[in-house]
PDB file of N, CA, C and O in Angstrom:
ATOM      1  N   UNK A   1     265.710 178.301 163.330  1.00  0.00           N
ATOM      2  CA  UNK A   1     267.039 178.852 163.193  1.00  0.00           C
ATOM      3  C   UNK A   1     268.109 177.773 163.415  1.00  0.00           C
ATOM      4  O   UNK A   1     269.145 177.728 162.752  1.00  0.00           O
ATOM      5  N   UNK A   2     267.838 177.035 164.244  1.00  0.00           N
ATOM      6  CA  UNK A   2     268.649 176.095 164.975  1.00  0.00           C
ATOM      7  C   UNK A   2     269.338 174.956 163.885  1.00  0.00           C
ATOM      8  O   UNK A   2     270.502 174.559 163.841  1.00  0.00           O
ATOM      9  N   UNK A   3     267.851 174.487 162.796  1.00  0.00           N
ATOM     10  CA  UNK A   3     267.842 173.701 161.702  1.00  0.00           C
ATOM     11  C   UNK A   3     268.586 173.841 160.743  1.00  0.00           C
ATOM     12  O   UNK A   3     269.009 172.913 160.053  1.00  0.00           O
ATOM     13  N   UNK A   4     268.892 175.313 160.553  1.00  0.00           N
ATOM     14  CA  UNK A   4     269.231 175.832 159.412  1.00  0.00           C
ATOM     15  C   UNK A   4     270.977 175.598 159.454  1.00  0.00           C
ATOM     16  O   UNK A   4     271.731 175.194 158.568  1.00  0.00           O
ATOM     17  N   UNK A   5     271.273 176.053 160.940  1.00  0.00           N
ATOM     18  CA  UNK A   5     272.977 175.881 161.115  1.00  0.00           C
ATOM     19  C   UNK A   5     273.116 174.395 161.077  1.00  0.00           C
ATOM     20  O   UNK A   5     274.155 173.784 160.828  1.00  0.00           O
ATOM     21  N   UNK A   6     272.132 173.967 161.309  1.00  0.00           N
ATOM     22  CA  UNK A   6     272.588 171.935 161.071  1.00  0.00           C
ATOM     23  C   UNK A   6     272.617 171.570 159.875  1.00  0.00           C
ATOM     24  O   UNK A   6     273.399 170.634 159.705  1.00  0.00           O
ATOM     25  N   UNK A   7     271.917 172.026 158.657  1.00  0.00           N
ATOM     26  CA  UNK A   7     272.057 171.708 157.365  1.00  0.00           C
ATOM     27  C   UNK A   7     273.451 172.557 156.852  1.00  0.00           C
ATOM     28  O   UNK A   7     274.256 172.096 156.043  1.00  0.00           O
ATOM     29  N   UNK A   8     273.569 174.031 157.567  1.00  0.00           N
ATOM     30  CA  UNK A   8     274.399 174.254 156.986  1.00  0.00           C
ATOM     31  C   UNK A   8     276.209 173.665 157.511  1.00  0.00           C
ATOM     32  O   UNK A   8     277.173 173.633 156.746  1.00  0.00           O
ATOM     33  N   UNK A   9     276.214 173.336 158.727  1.00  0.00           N
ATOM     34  CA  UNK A   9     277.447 172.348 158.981  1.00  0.00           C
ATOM     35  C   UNK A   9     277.037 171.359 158.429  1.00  0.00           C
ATOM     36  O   UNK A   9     278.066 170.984 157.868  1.00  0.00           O
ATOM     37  N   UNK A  10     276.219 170.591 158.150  1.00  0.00           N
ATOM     38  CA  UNK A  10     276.138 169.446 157.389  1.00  0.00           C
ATOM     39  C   UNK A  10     277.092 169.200 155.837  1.00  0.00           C
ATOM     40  O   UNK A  10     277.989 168.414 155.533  1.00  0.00           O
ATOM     41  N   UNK A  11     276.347 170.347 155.070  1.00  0.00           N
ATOM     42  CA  UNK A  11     276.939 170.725 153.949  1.00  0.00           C
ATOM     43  C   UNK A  11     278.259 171.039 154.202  1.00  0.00           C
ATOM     44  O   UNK A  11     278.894 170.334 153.419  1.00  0.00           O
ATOM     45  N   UNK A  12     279.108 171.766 154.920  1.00  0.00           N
ATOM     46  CA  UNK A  12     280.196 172.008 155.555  1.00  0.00           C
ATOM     47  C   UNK A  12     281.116 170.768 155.600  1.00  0.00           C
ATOM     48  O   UNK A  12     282.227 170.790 155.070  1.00  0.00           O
ATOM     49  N   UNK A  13     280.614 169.653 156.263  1.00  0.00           N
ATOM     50  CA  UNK A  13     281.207 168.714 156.391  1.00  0.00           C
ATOM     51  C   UNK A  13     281.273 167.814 155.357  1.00  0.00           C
ATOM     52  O   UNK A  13     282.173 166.975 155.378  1.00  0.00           O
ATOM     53  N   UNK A  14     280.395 167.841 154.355  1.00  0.00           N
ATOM     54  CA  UNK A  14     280.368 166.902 153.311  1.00  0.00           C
ATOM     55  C   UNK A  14     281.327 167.441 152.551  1.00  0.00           C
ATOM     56  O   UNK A  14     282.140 166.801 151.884  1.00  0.00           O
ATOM     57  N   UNK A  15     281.232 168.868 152.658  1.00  0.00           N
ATOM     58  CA  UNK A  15     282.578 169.354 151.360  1.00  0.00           C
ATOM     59  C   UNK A  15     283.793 169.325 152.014  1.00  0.00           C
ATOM     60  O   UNK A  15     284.778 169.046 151.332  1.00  0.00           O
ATOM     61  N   UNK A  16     283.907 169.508 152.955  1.00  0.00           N
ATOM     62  CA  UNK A  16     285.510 169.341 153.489  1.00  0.00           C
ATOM     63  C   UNK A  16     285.966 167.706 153.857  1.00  0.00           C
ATOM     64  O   UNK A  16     287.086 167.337 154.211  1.00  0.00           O
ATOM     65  N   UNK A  17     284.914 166.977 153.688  1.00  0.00           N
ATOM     66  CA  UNK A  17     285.579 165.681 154.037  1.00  0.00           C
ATOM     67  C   UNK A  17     285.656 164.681 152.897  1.00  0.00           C
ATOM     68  O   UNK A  17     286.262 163.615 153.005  1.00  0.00           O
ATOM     69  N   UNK A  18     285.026 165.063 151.815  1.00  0.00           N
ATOM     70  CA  UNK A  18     284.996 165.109 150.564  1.00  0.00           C
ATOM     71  C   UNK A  18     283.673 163.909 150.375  1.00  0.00           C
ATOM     72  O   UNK A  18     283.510 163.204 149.380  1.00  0.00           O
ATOM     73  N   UNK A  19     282.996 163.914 151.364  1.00  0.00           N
ATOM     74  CA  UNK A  19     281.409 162.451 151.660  1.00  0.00           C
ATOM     75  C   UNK A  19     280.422 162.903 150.977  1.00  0.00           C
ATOM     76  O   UNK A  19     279.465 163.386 151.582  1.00  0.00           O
ATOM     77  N   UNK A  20     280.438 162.831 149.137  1.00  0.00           N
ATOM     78  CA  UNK A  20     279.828 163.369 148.771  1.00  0.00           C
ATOM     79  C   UNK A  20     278.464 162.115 148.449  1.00  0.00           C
ATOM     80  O   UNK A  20     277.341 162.383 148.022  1.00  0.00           O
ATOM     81  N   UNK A  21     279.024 160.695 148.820  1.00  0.00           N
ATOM     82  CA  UNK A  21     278.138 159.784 148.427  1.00  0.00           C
ATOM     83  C   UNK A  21     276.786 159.940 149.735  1.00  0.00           C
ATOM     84  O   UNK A  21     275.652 159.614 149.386  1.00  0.00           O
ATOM     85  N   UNK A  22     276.952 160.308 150.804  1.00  0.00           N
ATOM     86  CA  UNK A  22     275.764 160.572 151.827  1.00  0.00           C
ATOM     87  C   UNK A  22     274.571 161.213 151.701  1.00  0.00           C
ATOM     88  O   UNK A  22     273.498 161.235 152.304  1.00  0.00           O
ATOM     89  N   UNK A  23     275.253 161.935 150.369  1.00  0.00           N
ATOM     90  CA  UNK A  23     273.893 163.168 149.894  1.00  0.00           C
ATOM     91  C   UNK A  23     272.661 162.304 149.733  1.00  0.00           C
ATOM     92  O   UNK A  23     271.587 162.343 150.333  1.00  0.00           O
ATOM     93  N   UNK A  24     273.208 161.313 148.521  1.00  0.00           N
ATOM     94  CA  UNK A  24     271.922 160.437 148.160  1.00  0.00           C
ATOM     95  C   UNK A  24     271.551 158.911 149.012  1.00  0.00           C
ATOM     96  O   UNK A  24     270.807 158.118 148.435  1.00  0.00           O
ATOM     97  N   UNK A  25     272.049 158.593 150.253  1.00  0.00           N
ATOM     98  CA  UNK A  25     271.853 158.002 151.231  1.00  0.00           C
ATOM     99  C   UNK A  25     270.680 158.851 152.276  1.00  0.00           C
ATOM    100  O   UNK A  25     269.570 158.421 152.591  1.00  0.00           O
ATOM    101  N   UNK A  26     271.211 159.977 152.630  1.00  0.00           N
ATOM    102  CA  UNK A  26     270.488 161.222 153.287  1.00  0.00           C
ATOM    103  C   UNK A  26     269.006 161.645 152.762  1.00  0.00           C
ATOM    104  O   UNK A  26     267.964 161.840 153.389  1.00  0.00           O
ATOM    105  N   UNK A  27     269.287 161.707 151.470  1.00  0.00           N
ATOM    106  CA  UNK A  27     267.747 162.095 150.514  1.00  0.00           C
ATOM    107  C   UNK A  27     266.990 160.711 150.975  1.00  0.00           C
ATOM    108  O   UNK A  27     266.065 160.669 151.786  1.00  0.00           O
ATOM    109  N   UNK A  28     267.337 160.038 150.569  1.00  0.00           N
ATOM    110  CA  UNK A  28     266.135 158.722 150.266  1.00  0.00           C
ATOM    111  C   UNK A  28     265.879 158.436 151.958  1.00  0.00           C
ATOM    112  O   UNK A  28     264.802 157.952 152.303  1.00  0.00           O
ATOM    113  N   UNK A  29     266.684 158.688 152.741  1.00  0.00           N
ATOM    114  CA  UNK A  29     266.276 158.529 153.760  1.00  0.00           C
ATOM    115  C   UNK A  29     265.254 159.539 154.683  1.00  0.00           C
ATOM    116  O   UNK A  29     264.615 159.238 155.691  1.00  0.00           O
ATOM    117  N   UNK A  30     265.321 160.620 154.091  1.00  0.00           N
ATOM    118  CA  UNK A  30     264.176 161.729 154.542  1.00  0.00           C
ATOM    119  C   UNK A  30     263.005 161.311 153.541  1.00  0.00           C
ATOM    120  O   UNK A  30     261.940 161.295 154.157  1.00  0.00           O
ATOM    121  N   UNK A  31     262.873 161.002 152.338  1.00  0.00           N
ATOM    122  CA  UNK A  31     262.334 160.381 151.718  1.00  0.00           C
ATOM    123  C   UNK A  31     261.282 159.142 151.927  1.00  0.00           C
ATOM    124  O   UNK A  31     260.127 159.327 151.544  1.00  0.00           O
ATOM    125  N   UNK A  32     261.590 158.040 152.445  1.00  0.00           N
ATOM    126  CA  UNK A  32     261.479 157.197 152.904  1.00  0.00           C
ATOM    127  C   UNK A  32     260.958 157.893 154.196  1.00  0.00           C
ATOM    128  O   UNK A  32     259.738 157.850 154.353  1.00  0.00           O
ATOM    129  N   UNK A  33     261.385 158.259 154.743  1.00  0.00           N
ATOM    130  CA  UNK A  33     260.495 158.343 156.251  1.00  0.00           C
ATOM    131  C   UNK A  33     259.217 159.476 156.490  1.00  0.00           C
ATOM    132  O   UNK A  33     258.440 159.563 157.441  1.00  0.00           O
ATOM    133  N   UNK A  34     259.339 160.485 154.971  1.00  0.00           N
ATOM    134  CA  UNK A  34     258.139 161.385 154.721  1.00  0.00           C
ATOM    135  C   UNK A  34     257.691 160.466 153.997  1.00  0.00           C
ATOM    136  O   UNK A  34     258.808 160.611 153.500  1.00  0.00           O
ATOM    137  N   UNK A  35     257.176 159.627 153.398  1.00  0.00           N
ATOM    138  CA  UNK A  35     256.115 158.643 152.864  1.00  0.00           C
ATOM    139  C   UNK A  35     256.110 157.507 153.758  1.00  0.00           C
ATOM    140  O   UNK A  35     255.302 156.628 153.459  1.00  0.00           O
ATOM    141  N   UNK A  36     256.659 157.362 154.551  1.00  0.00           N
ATOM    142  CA  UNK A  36     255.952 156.254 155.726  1.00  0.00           C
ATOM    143  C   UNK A  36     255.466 157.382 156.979  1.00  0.00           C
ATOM    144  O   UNK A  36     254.894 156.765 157.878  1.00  0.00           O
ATOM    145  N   UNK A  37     255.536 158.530 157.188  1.00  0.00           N
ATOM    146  CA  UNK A  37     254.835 159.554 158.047  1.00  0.00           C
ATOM    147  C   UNK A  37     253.458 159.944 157.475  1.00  0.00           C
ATOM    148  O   UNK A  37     252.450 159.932 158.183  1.00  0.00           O
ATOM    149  N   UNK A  38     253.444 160.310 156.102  1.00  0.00           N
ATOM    150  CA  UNK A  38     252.439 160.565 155.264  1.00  0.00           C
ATOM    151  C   UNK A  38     251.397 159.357 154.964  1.00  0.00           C
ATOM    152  O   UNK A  38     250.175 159.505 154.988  1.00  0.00           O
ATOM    153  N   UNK A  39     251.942 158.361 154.732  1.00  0.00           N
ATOM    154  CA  UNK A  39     251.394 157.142 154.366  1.00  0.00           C
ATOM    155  C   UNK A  39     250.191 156.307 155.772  1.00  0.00           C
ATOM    156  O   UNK A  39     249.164 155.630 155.728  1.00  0.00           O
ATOM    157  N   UNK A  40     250.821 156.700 156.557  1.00  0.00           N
ATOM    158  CA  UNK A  40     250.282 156.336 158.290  1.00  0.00           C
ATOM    159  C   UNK A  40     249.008 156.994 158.497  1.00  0.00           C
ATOM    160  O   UNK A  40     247.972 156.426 158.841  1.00  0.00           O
ATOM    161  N   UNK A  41     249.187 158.496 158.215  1.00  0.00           N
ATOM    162  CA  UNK A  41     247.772 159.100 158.895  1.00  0.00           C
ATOM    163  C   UNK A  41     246.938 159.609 157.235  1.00  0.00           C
ATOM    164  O   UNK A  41     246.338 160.679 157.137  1.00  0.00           O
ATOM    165  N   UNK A  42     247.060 158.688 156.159  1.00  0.00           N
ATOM    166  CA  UNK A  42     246.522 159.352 154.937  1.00  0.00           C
ATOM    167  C   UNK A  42     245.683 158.547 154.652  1.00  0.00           C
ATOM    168  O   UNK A  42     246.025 157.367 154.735  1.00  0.00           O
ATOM    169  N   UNK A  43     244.145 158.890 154.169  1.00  0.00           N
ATOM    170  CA  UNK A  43     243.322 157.992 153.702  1.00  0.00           C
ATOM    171  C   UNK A  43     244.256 156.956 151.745  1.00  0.00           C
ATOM    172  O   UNK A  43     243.965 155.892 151.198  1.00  0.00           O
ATOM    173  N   UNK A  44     245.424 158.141 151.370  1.00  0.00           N
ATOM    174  CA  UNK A  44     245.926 157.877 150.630  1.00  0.00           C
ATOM    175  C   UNK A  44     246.878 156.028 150.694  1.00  0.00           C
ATOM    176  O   UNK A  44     247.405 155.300 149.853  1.00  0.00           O
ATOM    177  N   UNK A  45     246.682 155.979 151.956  1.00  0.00           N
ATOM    178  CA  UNK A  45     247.605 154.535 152.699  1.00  0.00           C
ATOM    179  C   UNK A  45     247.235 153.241 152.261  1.00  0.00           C
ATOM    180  O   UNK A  45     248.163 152.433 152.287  1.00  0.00           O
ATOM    181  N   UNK A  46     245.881 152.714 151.770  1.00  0.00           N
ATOM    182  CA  UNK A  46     245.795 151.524 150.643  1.00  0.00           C
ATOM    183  C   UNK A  46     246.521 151.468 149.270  1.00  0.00           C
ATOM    184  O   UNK A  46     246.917 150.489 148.637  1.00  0.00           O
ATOM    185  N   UNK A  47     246.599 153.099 148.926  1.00  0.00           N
ATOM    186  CA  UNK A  47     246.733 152.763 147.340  1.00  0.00           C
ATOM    187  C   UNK A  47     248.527 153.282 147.341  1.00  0.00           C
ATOM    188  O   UNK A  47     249.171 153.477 146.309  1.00  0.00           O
ATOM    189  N   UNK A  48     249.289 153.484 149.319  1.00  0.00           N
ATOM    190  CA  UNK A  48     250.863 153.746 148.657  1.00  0.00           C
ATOM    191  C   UNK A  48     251.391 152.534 149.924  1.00  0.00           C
ATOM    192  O   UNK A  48     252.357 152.724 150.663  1.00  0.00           O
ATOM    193  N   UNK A  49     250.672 151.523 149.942  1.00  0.00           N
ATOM    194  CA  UNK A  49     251.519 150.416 150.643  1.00  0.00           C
ATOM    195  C   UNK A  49     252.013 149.496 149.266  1.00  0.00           C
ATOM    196  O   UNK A  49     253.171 149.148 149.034  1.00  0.00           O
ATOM    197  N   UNK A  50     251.015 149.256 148.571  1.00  0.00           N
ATOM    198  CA  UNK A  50     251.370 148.021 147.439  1.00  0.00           C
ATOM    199  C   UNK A  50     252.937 149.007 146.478  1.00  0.00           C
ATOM    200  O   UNK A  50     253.119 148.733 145.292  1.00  0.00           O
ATOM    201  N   UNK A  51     253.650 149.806 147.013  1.00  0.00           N
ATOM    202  CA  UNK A  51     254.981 149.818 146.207  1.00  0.00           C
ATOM    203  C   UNK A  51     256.088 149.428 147.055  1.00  0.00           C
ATOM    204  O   UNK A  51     257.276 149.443 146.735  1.00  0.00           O
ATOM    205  N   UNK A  52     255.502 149.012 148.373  1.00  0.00           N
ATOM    206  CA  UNK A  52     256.624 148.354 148.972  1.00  0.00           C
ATOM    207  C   UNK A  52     255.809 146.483 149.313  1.00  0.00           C
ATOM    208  O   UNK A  52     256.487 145.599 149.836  1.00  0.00           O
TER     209      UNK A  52
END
C-alpha cells in the first residue's frame, strides 16, 4: 500500500514540476538494477555479463 502512494506522489510531482525528463532516467535505472539483481543469482549470468 505504502508503494503505491510513493509512485503515486511521484507522478504528482513530475507533473506539477513539469520533470518530465526523470521518467527515462528513473526507468533505466530500475532497469539496470533488475538485470544486475537478476544477473547475480541466475545461472543466466555468463551469457548477460558480455553486454556490458
Amino acid at each position: 500500500m505504502a508503494k503505491q502512494s510513493l509512485f503515486k506522489e511521484f507522478f504528482a510531482f513530475i507533473k506539477h514540476e513539469k520533470k518530465w525528463w526523470m521518467i527515462p532516467l528513473i526507468s533505466v535505472l530500475l532497469l539496470v538494477s533488475g538485470l544486475i539483481l537478476f544477473s547475480s543469482s541466475s545461472p543466466l549470468a555468463p551469457f548477460i555479463y558480455p553486454l556490458f
